[in-house]
C-alpha positions as CSV (number, residue, x, y, z in Angstrom):
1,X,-72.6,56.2,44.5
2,X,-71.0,54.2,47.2
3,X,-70.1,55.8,50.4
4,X,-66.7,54.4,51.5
5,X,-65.4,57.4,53.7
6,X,-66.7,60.0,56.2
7,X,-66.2,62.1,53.6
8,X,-68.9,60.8,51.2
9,X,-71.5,61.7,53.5
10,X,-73.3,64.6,53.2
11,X,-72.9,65.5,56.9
12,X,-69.2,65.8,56.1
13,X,-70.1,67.6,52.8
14,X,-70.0,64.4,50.0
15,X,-73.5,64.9,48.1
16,X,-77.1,63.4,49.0
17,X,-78.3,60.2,48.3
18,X,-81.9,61.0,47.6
19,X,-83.1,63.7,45.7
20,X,-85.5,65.2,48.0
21,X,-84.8,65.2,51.7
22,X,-85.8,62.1,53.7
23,X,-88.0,62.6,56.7
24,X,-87.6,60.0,59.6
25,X,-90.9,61.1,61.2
26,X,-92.9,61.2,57.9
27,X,-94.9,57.5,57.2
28,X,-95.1,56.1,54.1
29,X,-99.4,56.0,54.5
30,X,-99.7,54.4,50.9
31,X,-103.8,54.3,50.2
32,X,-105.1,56.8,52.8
33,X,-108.7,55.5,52.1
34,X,-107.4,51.9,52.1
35,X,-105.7,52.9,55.7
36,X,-108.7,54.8,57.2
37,X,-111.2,51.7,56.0
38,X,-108.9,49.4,57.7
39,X,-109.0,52.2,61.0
40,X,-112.4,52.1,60.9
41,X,-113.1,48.6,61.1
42,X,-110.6,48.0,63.8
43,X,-112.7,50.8,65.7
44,X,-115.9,49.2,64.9
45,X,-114.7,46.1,66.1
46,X,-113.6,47.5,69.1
47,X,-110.5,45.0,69.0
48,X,-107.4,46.4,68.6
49,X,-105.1,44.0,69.6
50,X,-105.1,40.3,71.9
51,X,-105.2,38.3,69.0
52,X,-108.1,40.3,66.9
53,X,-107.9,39.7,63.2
54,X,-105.4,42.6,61.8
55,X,-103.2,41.2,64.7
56,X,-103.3,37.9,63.3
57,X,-103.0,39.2,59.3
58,X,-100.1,41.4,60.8
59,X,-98.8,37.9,62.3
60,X,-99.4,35.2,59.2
61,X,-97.8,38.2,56.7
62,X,-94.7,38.7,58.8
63,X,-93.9,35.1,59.2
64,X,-94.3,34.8,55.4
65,X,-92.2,37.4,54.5
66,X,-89.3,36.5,57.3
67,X,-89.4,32.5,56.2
68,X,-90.4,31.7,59.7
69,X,-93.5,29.0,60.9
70,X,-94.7,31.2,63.6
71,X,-94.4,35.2,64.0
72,X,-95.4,37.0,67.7
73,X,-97.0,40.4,67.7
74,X,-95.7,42.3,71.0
75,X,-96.1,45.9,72.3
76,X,-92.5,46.5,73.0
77,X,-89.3,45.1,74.3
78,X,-90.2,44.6,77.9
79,X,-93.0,42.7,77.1
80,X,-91.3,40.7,74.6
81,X,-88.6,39.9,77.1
82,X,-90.8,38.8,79.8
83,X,-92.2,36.0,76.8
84,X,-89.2,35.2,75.7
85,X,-86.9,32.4,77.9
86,X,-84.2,35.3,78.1
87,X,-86.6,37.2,80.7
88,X,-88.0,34.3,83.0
89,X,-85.3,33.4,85.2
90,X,-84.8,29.6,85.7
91,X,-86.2,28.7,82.1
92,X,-83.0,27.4,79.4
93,X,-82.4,29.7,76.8
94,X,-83.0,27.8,73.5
């Protein structure tokens, strides 16, 4: 059903979308045992991040999937911004 009005929603009373109640905090884990091998290596290796290989598979993947040449893993938005020209002052904005 397409939800046109306030009214369709089912915080205004218009019925669900999903049969069973969505949980924002709940992750979709897929293969646990795929997921804790992964976990495990990535503790074995003792490389989490700074360009370790799940980094880089997390990097390749996503500028696959987004149709881009080059995709940057970052930690969050302040750190993005101060890589990106928008957060060094004096550097065009491309």
């Amino acid at each position: 059903m397409t939800k046109t009005r306030l009214d369709d929603l089912p915080v205004f009373g218009g019925p669900p979308s999903f049969a069973e109640q969505q949980h924002v905090g709940r992750p979709n884990l897929g293969a646990r045992a795929k997921l804790l091998e992964r976990l495990n290596d990535a503790l074995d290796r003792c490389r989490l991040t700074n360009h370790g290989p799940y980094e880089q598979e997390f990097e390749r993947r996503s500028a696959a999937m987004l149709g881009v040449k080059h995709c940057l893993a970052i930690c969050n938005a302040t750190v993005a911004l101060s890589r990106s020209p928008f957060g060094r002052p004096g550097l065009p904005a491309k």
